[in-house]
C-alpha positions as a printed Julia matrix, in Angstrom:
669×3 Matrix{Float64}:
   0.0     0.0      0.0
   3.17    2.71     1.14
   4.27    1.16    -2.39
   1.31    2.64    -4.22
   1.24    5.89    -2.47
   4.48    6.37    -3.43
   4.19    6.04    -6.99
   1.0     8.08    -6.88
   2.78   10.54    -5.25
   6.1    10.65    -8.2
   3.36   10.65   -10.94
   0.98   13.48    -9.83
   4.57   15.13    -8.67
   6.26   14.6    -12.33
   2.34   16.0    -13.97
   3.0    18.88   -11.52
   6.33   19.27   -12.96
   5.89   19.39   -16.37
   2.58   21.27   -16.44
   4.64   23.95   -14.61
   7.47   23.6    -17.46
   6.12   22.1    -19.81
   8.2    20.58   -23.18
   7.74   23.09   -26.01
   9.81   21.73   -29.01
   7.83   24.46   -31.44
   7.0    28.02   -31.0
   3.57   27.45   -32.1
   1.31   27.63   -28.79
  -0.2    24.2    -28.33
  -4.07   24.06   -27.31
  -4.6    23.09   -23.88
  -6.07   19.9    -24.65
  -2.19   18.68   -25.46
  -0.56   20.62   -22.39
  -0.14   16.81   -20.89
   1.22   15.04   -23.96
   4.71   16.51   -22.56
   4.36   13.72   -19.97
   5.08   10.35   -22.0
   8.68   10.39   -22.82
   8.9     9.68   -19.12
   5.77    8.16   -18.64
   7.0     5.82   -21.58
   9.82    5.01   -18.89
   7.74    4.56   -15.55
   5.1     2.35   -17.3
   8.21    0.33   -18.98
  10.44   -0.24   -16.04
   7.75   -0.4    -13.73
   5.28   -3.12   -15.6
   8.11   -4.77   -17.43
  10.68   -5.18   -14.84
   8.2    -6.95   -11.97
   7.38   -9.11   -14.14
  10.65   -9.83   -14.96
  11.62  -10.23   -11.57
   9.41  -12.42   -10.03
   9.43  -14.89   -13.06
  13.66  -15.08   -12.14
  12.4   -15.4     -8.73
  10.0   -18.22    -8.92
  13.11  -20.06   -10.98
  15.2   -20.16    -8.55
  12.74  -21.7     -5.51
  12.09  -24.4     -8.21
  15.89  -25.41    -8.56
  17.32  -24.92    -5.61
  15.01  -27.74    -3.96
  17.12  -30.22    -1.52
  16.35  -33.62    -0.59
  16.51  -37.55    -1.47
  17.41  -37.18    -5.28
  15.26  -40.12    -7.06
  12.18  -39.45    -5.02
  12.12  -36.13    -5.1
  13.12  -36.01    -8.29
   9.75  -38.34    -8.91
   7.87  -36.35    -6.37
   9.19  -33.02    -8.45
   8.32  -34.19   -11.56
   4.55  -35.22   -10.47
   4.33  -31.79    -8.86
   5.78  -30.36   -12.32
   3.18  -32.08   -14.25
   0.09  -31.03   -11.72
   1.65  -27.25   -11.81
   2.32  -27.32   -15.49
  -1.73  -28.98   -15.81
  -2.93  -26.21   -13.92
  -0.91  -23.5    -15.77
  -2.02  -24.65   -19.2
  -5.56  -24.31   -17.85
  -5.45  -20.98   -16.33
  -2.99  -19.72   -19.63
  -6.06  -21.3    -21.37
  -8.86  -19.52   -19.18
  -6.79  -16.18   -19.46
  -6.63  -16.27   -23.04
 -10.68  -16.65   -23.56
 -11.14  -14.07   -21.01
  -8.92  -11.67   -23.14
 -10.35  -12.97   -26.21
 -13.62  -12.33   -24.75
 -13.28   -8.95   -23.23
 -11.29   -7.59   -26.62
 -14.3    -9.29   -28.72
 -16.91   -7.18   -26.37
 -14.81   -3.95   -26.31
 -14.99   -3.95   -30.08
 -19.01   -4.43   -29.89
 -18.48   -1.54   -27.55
 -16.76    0.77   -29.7
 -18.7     0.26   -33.1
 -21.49    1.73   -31.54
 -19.84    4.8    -30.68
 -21.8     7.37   -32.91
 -19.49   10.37   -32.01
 -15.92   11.12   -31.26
 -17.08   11.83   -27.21
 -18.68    8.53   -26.76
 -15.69    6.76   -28.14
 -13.68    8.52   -25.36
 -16.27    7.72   -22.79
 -15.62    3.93   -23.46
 -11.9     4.38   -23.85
 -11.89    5.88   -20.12
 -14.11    2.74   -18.82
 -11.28    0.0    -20.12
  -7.73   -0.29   -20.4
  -7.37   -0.62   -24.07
  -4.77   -2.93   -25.79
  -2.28   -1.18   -28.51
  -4.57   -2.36   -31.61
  -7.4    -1.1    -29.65
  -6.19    2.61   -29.27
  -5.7     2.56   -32.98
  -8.86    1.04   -33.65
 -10.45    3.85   -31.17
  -9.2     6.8    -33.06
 -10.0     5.33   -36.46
 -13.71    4.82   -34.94
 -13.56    8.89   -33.69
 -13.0     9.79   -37.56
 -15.09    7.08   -38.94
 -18.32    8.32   -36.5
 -17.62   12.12   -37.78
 -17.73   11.15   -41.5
 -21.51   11.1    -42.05
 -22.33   14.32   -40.16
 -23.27   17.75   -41.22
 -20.29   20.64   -41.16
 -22.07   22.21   -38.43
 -22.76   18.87   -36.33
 -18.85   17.74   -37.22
 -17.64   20.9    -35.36
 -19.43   21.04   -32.37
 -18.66   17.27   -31.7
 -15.11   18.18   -32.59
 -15.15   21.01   -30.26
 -16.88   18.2    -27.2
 -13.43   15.65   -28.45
 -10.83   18.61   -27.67
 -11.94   19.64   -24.31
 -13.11   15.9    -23.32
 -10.52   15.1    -20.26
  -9.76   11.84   -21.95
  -8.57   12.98   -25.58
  -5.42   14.18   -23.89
  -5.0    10.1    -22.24
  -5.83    8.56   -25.08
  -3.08   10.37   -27.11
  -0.78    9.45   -24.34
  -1.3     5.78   -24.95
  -1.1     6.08   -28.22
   2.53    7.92   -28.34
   3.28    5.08   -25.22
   2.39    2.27   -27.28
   3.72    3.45   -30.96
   6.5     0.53   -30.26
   4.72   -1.98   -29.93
   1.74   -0.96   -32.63
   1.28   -2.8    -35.83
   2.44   -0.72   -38.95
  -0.95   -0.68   -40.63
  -1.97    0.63   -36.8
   0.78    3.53   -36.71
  -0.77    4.53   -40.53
  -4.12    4.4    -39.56
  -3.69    6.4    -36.59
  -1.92    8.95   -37.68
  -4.63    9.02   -40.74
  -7.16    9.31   -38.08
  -5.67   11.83   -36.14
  -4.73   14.2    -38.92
  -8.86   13.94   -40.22
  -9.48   14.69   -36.36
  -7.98   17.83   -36.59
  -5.17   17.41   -33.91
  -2.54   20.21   -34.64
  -0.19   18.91   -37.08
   2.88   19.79   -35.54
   2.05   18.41   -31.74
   4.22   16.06   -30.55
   1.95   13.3    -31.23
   1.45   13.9    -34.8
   5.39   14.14   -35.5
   5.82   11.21   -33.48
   4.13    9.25   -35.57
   5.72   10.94   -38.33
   9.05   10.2    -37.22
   7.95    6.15   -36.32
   6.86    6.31   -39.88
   9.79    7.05   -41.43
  11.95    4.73   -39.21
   9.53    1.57   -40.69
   8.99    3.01   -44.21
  10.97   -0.07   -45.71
   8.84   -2.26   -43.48
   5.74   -0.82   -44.73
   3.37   -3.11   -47.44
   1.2    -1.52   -50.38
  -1.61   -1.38   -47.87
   0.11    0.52   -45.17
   1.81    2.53   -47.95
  -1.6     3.56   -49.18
  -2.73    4.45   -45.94
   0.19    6.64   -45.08
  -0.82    8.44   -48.52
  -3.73    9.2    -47.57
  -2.99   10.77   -44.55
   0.46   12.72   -45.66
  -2.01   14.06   -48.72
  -3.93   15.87   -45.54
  -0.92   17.03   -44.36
   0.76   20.54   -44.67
   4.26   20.93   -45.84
   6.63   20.8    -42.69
  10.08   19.11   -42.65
   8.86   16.05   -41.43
   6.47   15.82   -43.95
   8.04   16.7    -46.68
  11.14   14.0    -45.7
   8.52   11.68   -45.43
   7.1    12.31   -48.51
  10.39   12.17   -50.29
  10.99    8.71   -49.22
   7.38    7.64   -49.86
   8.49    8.39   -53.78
  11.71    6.68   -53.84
   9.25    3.86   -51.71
   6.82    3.97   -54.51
   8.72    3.82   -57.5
  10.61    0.52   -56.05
   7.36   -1.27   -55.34
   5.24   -0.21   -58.11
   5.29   -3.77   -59.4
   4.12   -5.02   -56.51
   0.51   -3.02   -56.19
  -2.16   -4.77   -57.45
  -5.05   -2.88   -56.61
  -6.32    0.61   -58.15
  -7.29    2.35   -55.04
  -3.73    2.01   -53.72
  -2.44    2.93   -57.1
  -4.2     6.05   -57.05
  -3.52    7.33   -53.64
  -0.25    6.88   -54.64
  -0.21    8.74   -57.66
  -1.94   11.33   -55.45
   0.82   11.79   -52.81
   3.24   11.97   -55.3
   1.83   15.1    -56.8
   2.76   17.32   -59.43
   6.43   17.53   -58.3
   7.39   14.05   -59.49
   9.54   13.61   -62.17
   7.85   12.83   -65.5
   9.6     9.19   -65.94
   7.96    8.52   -62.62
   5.0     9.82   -63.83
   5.15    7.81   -67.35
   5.44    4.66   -65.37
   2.47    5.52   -63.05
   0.33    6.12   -66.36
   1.94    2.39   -67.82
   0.63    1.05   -64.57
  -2.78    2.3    -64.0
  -3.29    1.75   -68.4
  -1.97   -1.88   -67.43
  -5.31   -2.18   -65.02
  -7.72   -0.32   -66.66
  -9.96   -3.46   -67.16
 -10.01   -2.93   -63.27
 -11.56    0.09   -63.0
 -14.95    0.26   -61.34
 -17.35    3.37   -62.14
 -15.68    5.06   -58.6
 -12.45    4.15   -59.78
 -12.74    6.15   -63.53
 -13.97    9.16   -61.74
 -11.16    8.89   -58.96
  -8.65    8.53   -61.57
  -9.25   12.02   -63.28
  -9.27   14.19   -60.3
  -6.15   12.32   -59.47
  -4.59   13.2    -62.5
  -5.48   16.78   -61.81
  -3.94   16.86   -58.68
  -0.71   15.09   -60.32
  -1.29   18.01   -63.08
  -0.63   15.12   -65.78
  -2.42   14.8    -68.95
  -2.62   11.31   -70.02
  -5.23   11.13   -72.97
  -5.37    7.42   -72.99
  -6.25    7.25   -69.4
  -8.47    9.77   -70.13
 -10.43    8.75   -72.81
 -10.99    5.01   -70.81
 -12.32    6.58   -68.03
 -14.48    9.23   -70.08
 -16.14    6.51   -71.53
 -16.83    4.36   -68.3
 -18.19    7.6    -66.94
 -20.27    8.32   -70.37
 -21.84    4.87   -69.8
 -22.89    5.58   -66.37
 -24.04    9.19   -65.62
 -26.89    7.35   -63.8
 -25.04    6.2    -61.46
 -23.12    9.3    -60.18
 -24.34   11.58   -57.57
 -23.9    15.53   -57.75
 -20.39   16.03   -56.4
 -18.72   13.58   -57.93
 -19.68   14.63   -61.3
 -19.16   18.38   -60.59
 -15.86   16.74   -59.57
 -15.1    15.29   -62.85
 -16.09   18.35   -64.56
 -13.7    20.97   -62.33
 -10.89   17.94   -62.96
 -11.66   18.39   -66.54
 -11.11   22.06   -66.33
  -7.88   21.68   -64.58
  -6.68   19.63   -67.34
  -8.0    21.62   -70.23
  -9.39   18.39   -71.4
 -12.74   18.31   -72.84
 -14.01   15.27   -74.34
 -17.14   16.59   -76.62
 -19.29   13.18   -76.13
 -18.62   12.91   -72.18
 -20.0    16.85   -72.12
 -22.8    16.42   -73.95
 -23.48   13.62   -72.54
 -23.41   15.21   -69.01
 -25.32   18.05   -70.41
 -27.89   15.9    -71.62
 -28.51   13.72   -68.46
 -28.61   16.83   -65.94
 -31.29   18.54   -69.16
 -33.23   15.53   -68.7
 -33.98   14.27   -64.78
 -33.66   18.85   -64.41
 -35.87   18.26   -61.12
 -34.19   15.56   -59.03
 -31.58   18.78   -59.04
 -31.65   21.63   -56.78
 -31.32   24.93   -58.0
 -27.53   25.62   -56.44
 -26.56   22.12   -57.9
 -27.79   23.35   -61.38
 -26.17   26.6    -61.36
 -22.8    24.78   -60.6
 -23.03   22.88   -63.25
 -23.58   26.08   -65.66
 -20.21   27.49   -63.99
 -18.36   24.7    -64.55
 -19.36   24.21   -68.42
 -18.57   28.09   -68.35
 -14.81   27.78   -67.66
 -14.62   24.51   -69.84
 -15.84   27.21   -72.67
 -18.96   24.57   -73.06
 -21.85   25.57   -74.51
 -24.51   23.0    -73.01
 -27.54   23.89   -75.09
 -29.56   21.6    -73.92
 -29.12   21.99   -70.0
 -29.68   25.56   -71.07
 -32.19   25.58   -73.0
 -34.46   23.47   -69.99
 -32.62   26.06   -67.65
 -34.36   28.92   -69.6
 -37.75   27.49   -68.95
 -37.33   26.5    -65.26
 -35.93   29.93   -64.8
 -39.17   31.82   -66.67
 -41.53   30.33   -64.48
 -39.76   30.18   -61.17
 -37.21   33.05   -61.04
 -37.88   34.48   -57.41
 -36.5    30.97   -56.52
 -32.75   32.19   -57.62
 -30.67   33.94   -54.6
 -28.64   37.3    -55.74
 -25.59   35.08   -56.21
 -27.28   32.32   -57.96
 -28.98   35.31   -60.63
 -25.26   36.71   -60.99
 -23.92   33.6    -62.09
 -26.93   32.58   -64.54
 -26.35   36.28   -65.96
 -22.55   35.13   -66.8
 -23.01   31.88   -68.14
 -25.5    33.55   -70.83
 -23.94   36.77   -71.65
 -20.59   34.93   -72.05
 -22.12   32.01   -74.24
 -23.62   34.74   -75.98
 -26.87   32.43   -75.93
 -29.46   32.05   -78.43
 -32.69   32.34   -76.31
 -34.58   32.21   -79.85
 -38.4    32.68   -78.23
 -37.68   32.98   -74.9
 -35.67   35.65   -75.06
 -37.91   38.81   -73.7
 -39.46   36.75   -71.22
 -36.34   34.98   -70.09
 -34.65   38.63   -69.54
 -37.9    40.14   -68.13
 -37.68   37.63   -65.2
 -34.19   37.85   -64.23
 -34.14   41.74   -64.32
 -37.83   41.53   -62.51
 -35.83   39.11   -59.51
 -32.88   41.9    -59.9
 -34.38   44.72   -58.96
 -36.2    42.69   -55.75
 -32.72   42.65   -55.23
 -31.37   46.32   -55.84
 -31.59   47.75   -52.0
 -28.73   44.65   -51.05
 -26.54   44.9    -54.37
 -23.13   46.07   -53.96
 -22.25   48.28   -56.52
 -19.35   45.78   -57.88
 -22.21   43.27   -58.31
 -24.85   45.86   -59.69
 -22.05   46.39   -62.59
 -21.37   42.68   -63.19
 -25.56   42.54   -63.76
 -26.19   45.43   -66.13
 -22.63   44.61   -67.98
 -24.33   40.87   -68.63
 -27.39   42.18   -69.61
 -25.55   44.37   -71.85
 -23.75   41.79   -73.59
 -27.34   40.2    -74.1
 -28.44   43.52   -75.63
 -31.06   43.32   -73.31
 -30.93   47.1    -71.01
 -33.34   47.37   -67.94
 -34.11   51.38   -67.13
 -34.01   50.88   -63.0
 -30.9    49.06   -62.82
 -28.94   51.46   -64.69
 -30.07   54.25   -64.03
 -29.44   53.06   -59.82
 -26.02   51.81   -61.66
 -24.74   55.34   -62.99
 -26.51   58.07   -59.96
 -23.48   59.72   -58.68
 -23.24   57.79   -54.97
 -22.91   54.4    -56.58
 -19.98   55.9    -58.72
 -18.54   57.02   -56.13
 -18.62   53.95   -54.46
 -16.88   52.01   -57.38
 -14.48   54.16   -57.69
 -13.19   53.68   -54.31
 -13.62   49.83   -54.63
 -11.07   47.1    -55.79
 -10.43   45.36   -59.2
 -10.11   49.01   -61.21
  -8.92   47.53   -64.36
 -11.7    45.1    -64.7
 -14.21   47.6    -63.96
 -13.17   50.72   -66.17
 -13.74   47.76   -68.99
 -16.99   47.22   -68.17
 -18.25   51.01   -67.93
 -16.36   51.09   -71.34
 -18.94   48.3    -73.23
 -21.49   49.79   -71.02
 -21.05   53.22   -72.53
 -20.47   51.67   -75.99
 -24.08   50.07   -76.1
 -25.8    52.9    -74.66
 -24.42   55.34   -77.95
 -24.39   52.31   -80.42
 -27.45   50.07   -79.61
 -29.73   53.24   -78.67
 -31.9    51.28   -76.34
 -35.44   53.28   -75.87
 -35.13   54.0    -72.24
 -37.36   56.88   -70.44
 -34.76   59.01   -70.09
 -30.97   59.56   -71.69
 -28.21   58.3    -69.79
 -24.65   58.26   -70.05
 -21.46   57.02   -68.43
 -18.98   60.23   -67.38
 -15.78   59.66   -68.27
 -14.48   59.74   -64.86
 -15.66   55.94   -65.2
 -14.3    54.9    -68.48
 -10.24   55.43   -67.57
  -7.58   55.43   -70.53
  -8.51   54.12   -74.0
  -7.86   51.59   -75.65
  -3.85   51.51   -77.16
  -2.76   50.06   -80.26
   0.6    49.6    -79.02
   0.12   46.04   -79.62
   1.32   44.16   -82.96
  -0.39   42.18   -85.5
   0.25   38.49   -86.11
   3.07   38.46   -88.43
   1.78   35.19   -90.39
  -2.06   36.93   -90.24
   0.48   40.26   -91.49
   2.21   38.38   -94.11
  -1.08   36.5    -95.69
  -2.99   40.25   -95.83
  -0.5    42.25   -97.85
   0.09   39.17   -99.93
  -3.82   39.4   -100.81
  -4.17   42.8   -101.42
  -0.82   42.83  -104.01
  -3.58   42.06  -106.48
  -6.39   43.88  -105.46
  -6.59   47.72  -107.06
  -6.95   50.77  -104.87
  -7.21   48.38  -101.67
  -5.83   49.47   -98.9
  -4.11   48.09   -95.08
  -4.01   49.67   -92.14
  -2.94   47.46   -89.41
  -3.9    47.65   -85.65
  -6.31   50.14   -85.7
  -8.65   51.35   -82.59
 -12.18   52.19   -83.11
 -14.07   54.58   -80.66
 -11.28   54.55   -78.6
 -12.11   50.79   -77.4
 -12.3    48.16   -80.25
  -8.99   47.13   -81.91
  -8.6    45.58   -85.5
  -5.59   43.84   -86.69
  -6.32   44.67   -90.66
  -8.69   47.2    -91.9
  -8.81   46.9    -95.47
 -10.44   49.91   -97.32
 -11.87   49.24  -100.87
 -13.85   51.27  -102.98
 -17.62   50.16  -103.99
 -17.72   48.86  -107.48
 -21.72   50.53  -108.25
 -23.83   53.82  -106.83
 -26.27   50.51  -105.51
 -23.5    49.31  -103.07
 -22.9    52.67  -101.86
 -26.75   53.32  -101.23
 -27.25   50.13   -99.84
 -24.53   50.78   -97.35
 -25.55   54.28   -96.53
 -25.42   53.63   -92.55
 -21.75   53.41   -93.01
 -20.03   56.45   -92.07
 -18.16   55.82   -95.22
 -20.28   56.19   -98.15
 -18.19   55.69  -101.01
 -15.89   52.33   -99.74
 -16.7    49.05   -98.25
 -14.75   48.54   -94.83
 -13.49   45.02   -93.57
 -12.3    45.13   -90.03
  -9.88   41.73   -89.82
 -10.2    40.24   -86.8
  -7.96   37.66   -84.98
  -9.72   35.59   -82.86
  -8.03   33.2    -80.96
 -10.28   29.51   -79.66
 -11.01   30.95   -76.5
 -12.82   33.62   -77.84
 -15.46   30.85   -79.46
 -17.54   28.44   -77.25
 -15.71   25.25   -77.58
 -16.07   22.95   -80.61
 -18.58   25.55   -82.44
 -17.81   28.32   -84.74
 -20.17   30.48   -82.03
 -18.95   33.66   -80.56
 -18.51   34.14   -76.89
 -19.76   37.42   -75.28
 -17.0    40.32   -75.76
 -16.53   39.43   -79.43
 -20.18   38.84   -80.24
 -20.64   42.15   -79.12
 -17.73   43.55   -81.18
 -19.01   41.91   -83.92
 -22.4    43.44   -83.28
 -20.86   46.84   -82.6
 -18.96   46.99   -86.1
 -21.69   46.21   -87.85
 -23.52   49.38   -86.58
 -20.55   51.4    -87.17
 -20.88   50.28   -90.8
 -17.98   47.92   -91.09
 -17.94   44.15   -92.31
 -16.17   42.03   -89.8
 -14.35   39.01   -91.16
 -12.6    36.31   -88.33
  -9.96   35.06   -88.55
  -8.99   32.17   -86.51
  -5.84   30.08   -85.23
  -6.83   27.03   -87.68
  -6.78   29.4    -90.33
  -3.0    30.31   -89.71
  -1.0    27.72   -88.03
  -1.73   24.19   -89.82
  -1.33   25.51   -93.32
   1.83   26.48   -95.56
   2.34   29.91   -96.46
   0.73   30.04   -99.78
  -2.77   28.03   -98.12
  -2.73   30.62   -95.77
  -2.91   32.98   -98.42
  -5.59   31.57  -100.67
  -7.8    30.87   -97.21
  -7.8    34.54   -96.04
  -8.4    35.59   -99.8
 -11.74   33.06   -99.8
 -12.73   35.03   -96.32
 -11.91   38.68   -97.61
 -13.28   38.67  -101.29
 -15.04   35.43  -101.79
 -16.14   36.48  -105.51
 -12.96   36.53  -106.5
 -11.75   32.92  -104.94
 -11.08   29.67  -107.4
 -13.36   26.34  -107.27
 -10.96   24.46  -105.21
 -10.07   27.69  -102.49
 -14.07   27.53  -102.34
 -14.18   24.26  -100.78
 -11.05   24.93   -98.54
 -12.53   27.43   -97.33
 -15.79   25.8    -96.53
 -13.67   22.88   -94.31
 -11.93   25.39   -93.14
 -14.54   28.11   -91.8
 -15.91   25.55   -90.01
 -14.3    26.88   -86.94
 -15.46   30.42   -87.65
């Protein structure tokens, strides 16, 4: 009993100790739920020498009475071997008894803990029993695995109960006791656990585990391997870490015969990242092509956001799990197919069946879809430069009947995806811009003025000009208030095509309105140059053409540069009365344009916004635009160049075959 005491007495002593001056290997201040974890380097040595050693001891002990036995040596000899046997009998049978006790108390533990439904009722078991190594593991990985299926909101405040439970702090103690003795897939699957937890990532728990990990990395099997992926692609750069990490690689590489399942593959290729070298990379692609008659519906969609976070293109795997996807849009739920899509975009890779595809299903079952989900899909195809007509085109009508449904942010983005498509909203076009600009203005008292000009520049674009929006848009307070706001670049180039539409389109509005300049900033320069093969082909075309003239780079109302205008007079008095609206009567204009494949919606020869409405703008101004794009200029010799841009400029005067070329051709325009 004075035994006890005493050790009671050295341990709450030695807590005393350290919580007074406590261990503090970073300058990061720890939360106080880990002020104790500074304890178990020495509680590591009490619980050793103490548990270890007695046992020890008395087992020496208990030899030596046995031995040491005097006496008549046949008969007692007899007499000790009969004993021996009873002894050894009765050992077996409490060994055996032990065992199933054990066996049984492990077996009801584990009941125990897979009923834990949060992180605080795991640790209200753990402080009940005196859990064996495998168990601490398995409690942590049952604190994550309970938190998994919960809300944000619910996952925080039962986060929040974990930290300040009194037994988070002991069970992390154990844990960093016991790392020793644990199993490797046990030392991966609690530090996995722990870093989805939330425990600080550089407490001394986590970088003990770190540190263990890196001792046993050789020891470590594609499973384990896989798990420490998982948890090190969690993990923020420190210089554990990122030594871990760099052996993981050299780990990888070595073994990569050995994995046999895609999952594993895959979290590899995940950890590894974008800085791996590109053999390693090449050999990752030869592996995962070797299994792709392996790959389950999860594992196709798995595979392209893990090339996106590798930042490797690999069309082959691409294409093989486009089509297992293409098969089975059924199957996927919302956020894994946004998640395609965004790896798509981080790819640049767009695969014209998969999208229409995609666009077709989410058209088609439009109502099992909420009305966030759908606008994130219309963002997504946005920055893929994918037109989805047909999700559109059912967007149109759901958004005609039920606009007041749309928050400010959802209208915003709908207004984006249209103007920038420049979208053809063929019948539906006064009614579909009547009821977004109706659910606009329920919004105009809460619009910032950066969002009030991102809504009338949309609407804009879609020549489409609501009176109370700008006239709230351009009263002197709100131009004020832009003017002192962020992003000035952006949003002098929007009061620019603002003020452009007002004096070109005219719109019939109750009363004039104008931007002041104050808005507009500095004009447009032409301080840029042409594109010297676009250059080249145009003089070459107009060596034969009489009284045609070049001017190159020029700026029209101060805002919309051409790369070739080309100035020819009309051959009749008809032509010039025809084009009397031109502010050049007597010649025919053709503003050149350059227009590179971002400025067309992808796989179409359609227009995006900003050029559709320079197109519509020259047009007014009386000039005939003529695009030119990059298939027209870098695929073709010199002299094909030529006879293609002579088919666009004067097609009268182009031959049979240019004809034809130029049909093929234009097909991009």
């Amino acid at each position: 009993m004075n035994t006890r005491m005493t050790n009671e007495v050295m341990r709450w002593s030695l807590r005393f100790c350290y919580r007074r001056f406590p261990w503090k290997p970073l300058s990061t201040p720890m939360p106080a739920a880990f002020d104790s974890i500074a304890l178990t380097r020495n509680d590591t040595i009490c619980c050793w020498g103490g548990r270890r050693n007695q046992n020890y001891l008395s087992g020496t002990l208990g030899a030596t009475r046995f031995f040491s036995h005097g006496g008549n040596q046949n008969g007692d000899l007899e007499e000790s071997n009969s004993v021996t046997s009873e002894r050894s009998l009765s050992t077996d049978t409490k060994i055996d008894q032990t065992s199933s006790q054990q066996r049984h108390r492990r077996s009801h533990f584990q009941d125990l803990l897979h009923q834990c439904g949060s992180p605080s009722d795991v640790l209200d078991l753990a402080s009940k029993y005196s859990a064996t190594v495998h168990q601490v593991s398995n409690c942590l990985n049952q604190m994550w695995t309970s938190t998994k299926k919960m809300s944000d909101e619910q996952r925080r405040y039962e986060l929040q109960l974990m930290f300040e439970h009194p037994e988070f702090d002991h069970l992390l103690q154990r844990a960093m006791r016991s790392i020793k003795h644990m199993r490797n897939n046990d030392v991966a699957y609690s530090l996995l656990s722990m870093v989805n937890l939330g425990v600080p990532q550089q407490s001394r728990v986590i970088q003990t585990f770190v540190r263990t990990c890196q001792e046993r990395l050789n020891e470590f099997d594609v499973k384990t391997l896989s798990i420490l992926a998982s948890a090190l692609d969690h993990m923020k750069d420190s210089q554990n870490a990122v030594a871990l990490k760099e052996g993981m690689r050299l780990v990888v590489e070595m073994r990569l015969p050995e994995i046999k399942n895609v999952l594993a593959l895959q979290t590899m290729m995940r950890l590894l990242g974008k800085d791996a070298p590109k053999e390693l990379k090449q050999k990752l692609e030869r592996k995962a092509l070797s299994m792709a008659d392996e790959f389950s519906l999860p594992n196709a969609q798995y595979m392209i956001s893990t090339m996106a976070t590798m930042g490797f293109h690999s069309k082959p795997l691409l294409k093989i799990c486009s089509g297992k996807i293409q098969e089975n849009l059924h199957g996927i739920p919302f956020n894994r197919l946004y998640n395609v899509l965004q790896s798509c975009r981080e790819l640049l890779y767009r695969d014209i069946d998969l999208l229409n595809s995609v666009s077709g299903y989410v058209a088609s079952t439009l109502d099992i879809w909420t009305n966030k989900q759908l606008v994130f899909f219309l963002s997504v195809f946005e920055d893929l430069l994918f037109c989805p007509t047909s999700l559109m085109e059912a967007y149109t009508e759901k958004v005609i009947t039920n606009a007041e449904a749309l928050t400010l942010k959802d209208l915003l983005c709908v207004l984006k995806v249209y103007s920038s498509f420049n979208y053809d909203l063929r019948h539906h076009r006064q009614q579909f811009l009547d009821s977004l600009s109706n659910a606009l203005n329920s919004y105009l008292p809460k619009m910032s003025g950066f969002e009030l000009l991102k809504a009338v520049y949309c609407l804009c674009l879609l020549n489409h000009f609501p009176s109370a929006l700008l006239e709230q848009l351009l009263n002197d307070s709100m131009l004020e208030q832009l003017a002192s706001g962020k992003f000035p670049k952006s949003r002098e180039t929007m009061f620019q095509r603002i003020d452009l539409c007002l004096r070109l389109d005219r719109p019939p509005l109750p009363k004039p309105l104008t931007v002041p300049s104050s808005a507009l900033g500095d004009p447009a320069s032409s301080s840029q140059s042409v594109n010297p093969q676009l250059s080249k082909s145009l003089q070459s075309v107009l060596a034969d053409q009489e009284n045609a003239t070049l001017q190159e780079m020029s700026v029209v109302e101060n805002f919309y540069v051409i790369d070739g205008l080309i100035t020819k007079p009309l051959p009749s008095q008809t032509d010039v009365m025809e084009t009397s609206s031109s502010p050049a009567d007597s010649s025919q204009r053709i503003a050149v344009i350059y227009a590179p494949n971002s400025t067309f919606c992808y796989g179409t020869s359609h227009p995006r916004g900003p050029l559709a409405l320079k197109i519509r703008h020259l047009k007014i101004l009386g000039y005939t635009p003529v695009l030119v794009t990059e298939q027209h200029l870098q695929p073709l010799s010199e002299e094909e160049r030529t006879d293609v841009i002579r088919g666009l400029l004067f097609p009268e005067h182009a031959s049979e075959p240019q004809t034809k070329e130029e049909h093929v051709e234009s097909g991009t325009v």
